[in-house]
N, C-alpha and C positions, 0 to 999 in steps of 0.2 A: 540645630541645622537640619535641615531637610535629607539631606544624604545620611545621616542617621537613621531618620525613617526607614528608607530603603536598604539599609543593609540589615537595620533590626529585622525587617519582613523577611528579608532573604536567612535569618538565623532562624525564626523562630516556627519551630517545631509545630506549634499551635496551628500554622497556618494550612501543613498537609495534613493534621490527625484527620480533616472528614476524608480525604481518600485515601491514606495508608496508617491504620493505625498503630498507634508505638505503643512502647508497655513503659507507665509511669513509674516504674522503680529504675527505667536505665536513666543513665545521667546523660542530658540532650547536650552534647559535645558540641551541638552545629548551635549554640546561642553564642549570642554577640553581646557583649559588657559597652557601657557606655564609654568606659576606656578605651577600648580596642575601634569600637567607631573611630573617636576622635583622632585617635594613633591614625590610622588610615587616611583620614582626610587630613592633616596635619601636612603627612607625610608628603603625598602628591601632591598638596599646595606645594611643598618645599622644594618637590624635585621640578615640578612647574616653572617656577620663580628661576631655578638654577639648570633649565631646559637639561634634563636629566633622564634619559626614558626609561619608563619604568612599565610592566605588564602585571599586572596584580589580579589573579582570578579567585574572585571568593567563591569557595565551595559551597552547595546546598545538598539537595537530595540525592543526586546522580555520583554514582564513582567516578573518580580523576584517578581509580588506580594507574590505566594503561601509561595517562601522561607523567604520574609521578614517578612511574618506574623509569624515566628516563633521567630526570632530575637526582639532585644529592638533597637526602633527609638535613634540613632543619630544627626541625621543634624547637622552637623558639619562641616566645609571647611575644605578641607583634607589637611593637613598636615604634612612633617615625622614624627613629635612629636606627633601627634595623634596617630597614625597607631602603632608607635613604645609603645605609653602606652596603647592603647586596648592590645596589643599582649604579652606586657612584663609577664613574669610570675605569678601564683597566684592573679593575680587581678582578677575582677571581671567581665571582657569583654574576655577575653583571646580566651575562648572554642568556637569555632564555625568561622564562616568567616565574614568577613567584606563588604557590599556591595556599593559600588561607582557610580554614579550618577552625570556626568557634574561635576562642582569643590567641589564636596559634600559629606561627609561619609554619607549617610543613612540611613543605619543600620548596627550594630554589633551582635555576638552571634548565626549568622542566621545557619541551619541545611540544607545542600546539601544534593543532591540525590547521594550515590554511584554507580561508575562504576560497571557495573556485565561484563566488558570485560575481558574473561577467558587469551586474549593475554597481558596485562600490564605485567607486572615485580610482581613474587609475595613475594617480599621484599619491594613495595611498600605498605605503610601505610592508616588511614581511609583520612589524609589531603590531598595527591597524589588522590585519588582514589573519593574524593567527588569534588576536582577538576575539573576533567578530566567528572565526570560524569553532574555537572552542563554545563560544554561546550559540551556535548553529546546531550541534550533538550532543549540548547537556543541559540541565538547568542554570547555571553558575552567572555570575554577574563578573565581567573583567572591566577591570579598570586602566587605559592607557594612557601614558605620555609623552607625548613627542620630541623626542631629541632635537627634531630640526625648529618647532618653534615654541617648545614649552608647553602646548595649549592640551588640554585634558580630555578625555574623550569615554564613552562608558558603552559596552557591546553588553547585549541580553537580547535573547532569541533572537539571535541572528539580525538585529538591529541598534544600529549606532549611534548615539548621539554626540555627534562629533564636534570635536571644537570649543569643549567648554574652558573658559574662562573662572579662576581660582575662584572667583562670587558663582557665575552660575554653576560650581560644582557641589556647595553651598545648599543652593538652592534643587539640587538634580536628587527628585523625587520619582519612587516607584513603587507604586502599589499594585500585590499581584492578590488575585483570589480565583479560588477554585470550583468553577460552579459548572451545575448538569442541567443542562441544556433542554427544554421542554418543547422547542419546536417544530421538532418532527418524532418519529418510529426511532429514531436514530440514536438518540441521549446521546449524544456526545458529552464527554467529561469537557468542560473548557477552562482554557486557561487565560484569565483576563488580567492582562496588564495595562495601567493605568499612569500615564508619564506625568508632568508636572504642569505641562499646560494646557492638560485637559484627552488631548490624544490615550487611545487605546489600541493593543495589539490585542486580539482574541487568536490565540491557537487552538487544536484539537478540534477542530469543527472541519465536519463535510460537506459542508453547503454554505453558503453565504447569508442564510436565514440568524444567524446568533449576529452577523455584522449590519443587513441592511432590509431586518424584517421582513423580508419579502422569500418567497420560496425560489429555489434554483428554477433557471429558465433554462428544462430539459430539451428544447425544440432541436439544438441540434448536437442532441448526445442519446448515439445508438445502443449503447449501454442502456441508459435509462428506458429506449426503448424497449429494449431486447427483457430487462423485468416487467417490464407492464403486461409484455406478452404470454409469459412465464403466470402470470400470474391470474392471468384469464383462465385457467384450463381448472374449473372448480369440480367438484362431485359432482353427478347425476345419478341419482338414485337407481338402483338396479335390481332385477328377478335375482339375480345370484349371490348378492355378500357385496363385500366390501374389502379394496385393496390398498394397502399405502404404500407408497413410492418415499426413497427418500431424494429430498432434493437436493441435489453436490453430484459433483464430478461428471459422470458422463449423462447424466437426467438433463444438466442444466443445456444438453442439445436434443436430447432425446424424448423429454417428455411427452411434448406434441404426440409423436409417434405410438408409446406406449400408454398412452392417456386414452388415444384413439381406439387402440386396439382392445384394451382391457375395458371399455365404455361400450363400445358393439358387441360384447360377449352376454353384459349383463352386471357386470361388477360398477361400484361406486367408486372412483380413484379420488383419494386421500392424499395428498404430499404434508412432509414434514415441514413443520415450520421456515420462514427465513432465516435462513443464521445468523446466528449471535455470537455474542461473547458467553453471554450465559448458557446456553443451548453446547460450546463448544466444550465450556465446563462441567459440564451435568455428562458427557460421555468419555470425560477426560481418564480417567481410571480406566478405564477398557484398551487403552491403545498402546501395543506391547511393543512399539521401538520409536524413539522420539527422531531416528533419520530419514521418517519416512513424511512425506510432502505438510504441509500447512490444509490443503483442500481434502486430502485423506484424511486428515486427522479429524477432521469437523466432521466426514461421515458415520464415526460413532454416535455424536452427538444428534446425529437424524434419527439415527438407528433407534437410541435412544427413546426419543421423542413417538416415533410410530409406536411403539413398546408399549406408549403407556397409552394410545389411543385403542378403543374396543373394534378392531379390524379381523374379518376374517383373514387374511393373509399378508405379508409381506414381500413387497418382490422386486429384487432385485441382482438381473441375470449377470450371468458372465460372459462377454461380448472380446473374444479375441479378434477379430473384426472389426473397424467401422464401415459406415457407407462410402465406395471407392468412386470419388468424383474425378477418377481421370489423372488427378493431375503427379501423382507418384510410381515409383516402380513398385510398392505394393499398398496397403492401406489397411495395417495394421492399431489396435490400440496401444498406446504405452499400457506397461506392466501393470501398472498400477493401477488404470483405468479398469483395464480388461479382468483385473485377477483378486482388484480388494475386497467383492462379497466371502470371497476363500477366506481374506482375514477375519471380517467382521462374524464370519458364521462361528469361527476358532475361539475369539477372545468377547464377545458378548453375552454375557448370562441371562442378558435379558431377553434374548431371542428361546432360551429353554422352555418347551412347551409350545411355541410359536410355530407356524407355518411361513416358513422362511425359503421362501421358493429363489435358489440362484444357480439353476441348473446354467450348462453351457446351451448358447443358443448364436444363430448368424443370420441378423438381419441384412446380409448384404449380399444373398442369395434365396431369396423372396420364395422360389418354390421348395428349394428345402428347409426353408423356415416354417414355412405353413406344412410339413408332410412331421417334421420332429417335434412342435408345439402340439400338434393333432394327439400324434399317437405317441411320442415318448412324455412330456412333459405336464400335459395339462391332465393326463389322467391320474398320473401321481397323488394328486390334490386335490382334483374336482371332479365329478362323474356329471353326464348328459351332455358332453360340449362335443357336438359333430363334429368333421372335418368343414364342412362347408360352413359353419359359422366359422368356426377357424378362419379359412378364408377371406370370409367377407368381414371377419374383423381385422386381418392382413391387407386387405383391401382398402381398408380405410383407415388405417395407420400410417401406405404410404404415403395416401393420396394428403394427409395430411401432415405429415412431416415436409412434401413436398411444398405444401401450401405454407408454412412453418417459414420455412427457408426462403421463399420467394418473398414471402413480406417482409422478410428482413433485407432482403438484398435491393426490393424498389425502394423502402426507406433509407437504406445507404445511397440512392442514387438522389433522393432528393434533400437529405443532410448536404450530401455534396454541392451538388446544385446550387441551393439558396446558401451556403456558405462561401459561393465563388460571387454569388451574385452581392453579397455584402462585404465582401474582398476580406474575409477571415481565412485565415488558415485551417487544413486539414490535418488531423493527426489522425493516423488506424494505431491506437491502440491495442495492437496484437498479441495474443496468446494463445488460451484453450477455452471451451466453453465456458466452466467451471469458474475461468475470471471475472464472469459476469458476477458472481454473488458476491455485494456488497461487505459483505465480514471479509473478505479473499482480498479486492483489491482497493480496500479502505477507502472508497470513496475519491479514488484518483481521477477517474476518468471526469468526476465534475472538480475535481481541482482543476485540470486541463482546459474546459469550460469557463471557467472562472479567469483563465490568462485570456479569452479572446478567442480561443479556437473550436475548432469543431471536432467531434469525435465518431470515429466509424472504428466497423471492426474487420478482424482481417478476413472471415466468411464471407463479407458483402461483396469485395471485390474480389476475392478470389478466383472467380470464374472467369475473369476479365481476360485471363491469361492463358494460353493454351500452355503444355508439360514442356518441359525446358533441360535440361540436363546441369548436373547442379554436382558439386565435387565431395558429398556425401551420400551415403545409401538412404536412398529418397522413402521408405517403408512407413510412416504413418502418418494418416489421414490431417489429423492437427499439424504436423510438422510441413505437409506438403502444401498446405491454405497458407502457413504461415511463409513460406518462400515464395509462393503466388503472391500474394502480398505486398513482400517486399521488392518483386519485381515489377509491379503493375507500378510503384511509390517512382522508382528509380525515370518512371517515361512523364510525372505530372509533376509538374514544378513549385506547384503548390500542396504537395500531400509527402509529407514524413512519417515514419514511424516509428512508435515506441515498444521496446517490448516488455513484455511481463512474464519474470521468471519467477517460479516456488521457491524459494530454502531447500535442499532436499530434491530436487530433480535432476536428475543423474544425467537422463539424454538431454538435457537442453544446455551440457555441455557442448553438444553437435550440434544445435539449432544457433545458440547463439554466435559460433564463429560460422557458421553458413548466411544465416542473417546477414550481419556486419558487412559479408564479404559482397554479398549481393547488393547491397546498398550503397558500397564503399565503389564499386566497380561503377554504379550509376552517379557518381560524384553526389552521394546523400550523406547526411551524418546519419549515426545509431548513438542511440539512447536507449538503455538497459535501465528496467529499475527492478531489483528484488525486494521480494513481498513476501512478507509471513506473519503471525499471528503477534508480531512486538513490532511492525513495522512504524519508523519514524515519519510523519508523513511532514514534518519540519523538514527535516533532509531530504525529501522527494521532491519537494517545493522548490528547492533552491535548486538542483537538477533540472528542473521544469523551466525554472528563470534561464540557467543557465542558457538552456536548449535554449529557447526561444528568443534570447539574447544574440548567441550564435549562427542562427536563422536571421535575426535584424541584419548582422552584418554581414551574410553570406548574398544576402539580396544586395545590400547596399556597394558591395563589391563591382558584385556582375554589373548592376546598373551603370557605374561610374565607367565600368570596362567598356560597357557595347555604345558610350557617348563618342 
């Protein structure tokens, strides 16, 4: 039988050794005997036939620790006769799901996570719906059957095929394989699964290039913009040396600026690679508290990387400051922004022997930035740099930071525009600049893209809004674009926002109930997704659906109201 097939794939070990490899002396617990197949589909025909419901989730690669600890240990060989008396009525096993293990029940009684997917069927039940939602956070294959009409049903990655009949259960084939993806810079790891009449589900992919050959159509996603832009700013050869920047965290606003300034002096600016996963690993050893943000953590890995390029210098200041646009009562950087070259200088070996320039500096007071870069800073490290070149490199670091900024905020106006004009929805994907780099926010903003919407960021319209009085201490630059924001969201009926918070980010404790509440007060919903370097971008998906679900019927509400 075909359903054979797919539980043998779902046991056998053989199928993740190319991306996690096991050691051939442990005994691979997760394989499936042709007994225990049969035991299973036996069984479900049987409670089928005798409309019996039944929720059977066979384990693979991912822990069921958290749900088995709710459930009572079994260890049992599975059996129909088993499966068919946990499930039988009024006994004392019944309630809850069954979980499977190689030829082994488990545990019984155990409590799933329900689906909150607004698109299911809402005549589907809590056994359908915790189904569906344990295969939405783990690899596992569950099997249901419905009490009310017998018929059989099987949830995997968050998708159902519902309503099988004792033959097409038979027949209910899945083949899954694990392949890297060669379509872009990106290698995504994918996860191809392949149903029985011919359909494929592809996970792990950031772009819609592994589903429909074609590359993402970035025209109205500001994100993608905002890299291309980032990534104009090359070397120019220089009388003076040579300096590398790394790119994360507060670069990915700043560079413009600094790219500028360190160009008109005479130096060639260097940035560190895009991040990676490997780039993040190659600096992973350096970084001495695992509490501190996912974006922080990656700037060892820049660190890194500049390290091993032949650079005269390294530079990256500490900026307690950012640029103050008004719209806060002060315009401070978070901690972490402002203070983590302190770290990186502490715990990186490979800066030893380096010219590791991250003195204190305040670009958001122009004349005494150019009076302290003059005479305290740049003679430290370089000799012949005037004051007046000084200058006229400050000179043109604002003038094009400003230039920086203005290009991003007229291409938010025309993302918007032609997104109104082709009656798509707006999302401002909000956060810090730093959410721009791709490793950070896995490629969400063209999942967003990918539902039909359009993407801006919360800098572009920022400015839309004059300072407002807001029931937190208003104090950094990031925090105050981001409540500008969500207040400019709450006056346009077509633009929502999402926000993007770190693991590990202590104030956006404060950001995100100030958000919410500003949004909430403008009759908007909020949508929160947290990001970090194990980010499931399968559960971000289905929030995404969600959202946009909830949006279908918040218009369809009002429309039917103002008839």
């Amino acid at each position: 039988p075909e359903l054979r097939k797919a539980l043998e794939q779902l046991g056998q070990k053989n199928l993740i050794r190319s991306v996690i490899p096991f050691e051939s002396s442990k005994p691979e617990e997760g394989l499936f005997s042709d007994r225990t197949i049969r035991e299973i589909v036996k069984g479900c025909v049987e409670m089928s036939r005798a409309k019996t419901g039944a929720l059977i989730v066979v384990r693979q690669l991912d822990s069921l620790a958290e749900y088995e600890r709710t459930g009572i240990a079994v260890d049992g060989i599975v059996t129909s006769q088993l499966l068919i008396n946990i499930f039988e009525k009024n006994t004392p096993l019944h309630d809850g799901a069954v979980i499977v293990q190689g030829n082994r029940v488990t545990y019984a009684t155990c409590y799933l996570p329900l689906s909150d997917n607004m698109r299911l069927s809402k005549d589907l039940g809590t056994r359908h719906r915790a189904g569906v939602g344990i295969s939405e956070v783990t690899d596992s294959m569950t099997v249901i059957v419905s009490e009310e009409n017998g018929k059989i049903s099987v949830a995997y990655e968050g998708t159902l095929s519902r309503g099988l009949t004792a033959e097409e259960l038979e027949a209910f084939r899945l083949e899954t394989e694990s392949r890297l993806c060669q379509g872009c810079g990106n290698h995504c790891q994918l996860t191809v699964n392949t149903f029985a009449d011919g359909r494929k589900y592809i996970s792990g992919n950031r772009c819609d290039k592994p589903v429909t050959g074609k590359s993402a159509d970035n025209s109205l996603n500001l994100y993608a913009y905002k890299q291309e832009l980032l990534a104009s700013y090359k070397p120019v050869p220089g009388k003076r040396g040579s300096i590398g920047i790394p790119l994360c965290l507060g670069f990915y606003e700043l560079l413009p600026f600094w790219w500028a300034f360190w160009t008109k002096l005479g130096f060639a600016v260097h940035t560190s690679p895009v991040s990676s996963r490997g780039l993040y690993l190659a600096g992973q050893a350096t970084i001495p508290s695992d509490t501190a943000c996912f974006p922080a953590k990656l700037s060892h890995g820049h660190i890194k990387a500049l390290s091993q390029m032949e650079l005269d210098a390294i530079f990256y200041p500490c900026l307690t400051y950012n640029v103050d646009e008004g719209l806060g009562d002060n315009h401070y950087n978070c901690p972490v922004v402002a203070y983590y070259p302190e770290v990186l200088a502490g715990n990186c070996p490979e800066l030893e022997g380096k010219k590791f320039i991250y003195d204190y500096v305040g670009i958001h007071r122009p004349k005494d930035f150019v009076h302290k870069m003059a005479k305290n800073v740049l003679p430290k490290y370089f000799g012949g740099i005037s004051e007046k070149e000084v200058q006229e490199a400050a000179d043109a670091a604002y003038a094009e930071y400003e230039a920086h900024m203005a290009k991003i905020r007229v291409k938010g106006s025309e993302i918007i525009d032609e997104a109104r004009r082709q009656g798509k929805r707006i999302i401002v994907l909000a956060g810090r600049p730093y959410h721009v780099d791709p490793e950070v926010n896995h490629g969400i903003d063209r999942l967003i893209t990918r539902h039909g919407a359009a993407v801006v960021t919360e800098d572009s319209i920022s400015n839309r809004v004059q300072k407002f009085p807001t029931s937190v201490l208003n104090q950094w630059t990031y925090h105050s674009r981001l409540y500008a924001a969500a207040k400019y969201c709450t006056t346009q009926k077509d633009m929502d926002l999402v926000q993007l918070v770190s693991f590990g980010c202590g104030v956006d404790a404060i950001t995100t109930d100030e958000t919410r509440e500003i949004l909430q007060r403008g009759n908007k919903l909020y949508t929160q997704l947290k990001i970090d370097e194990i980010t499931n971008l399968g559960a971000v998906n289905i929030r995404l659906r969600s959202l946009f679900a909830a949006l279908d019927e918040r218009d369809e509400a009002a429309a039917e109201k103002s008839e």
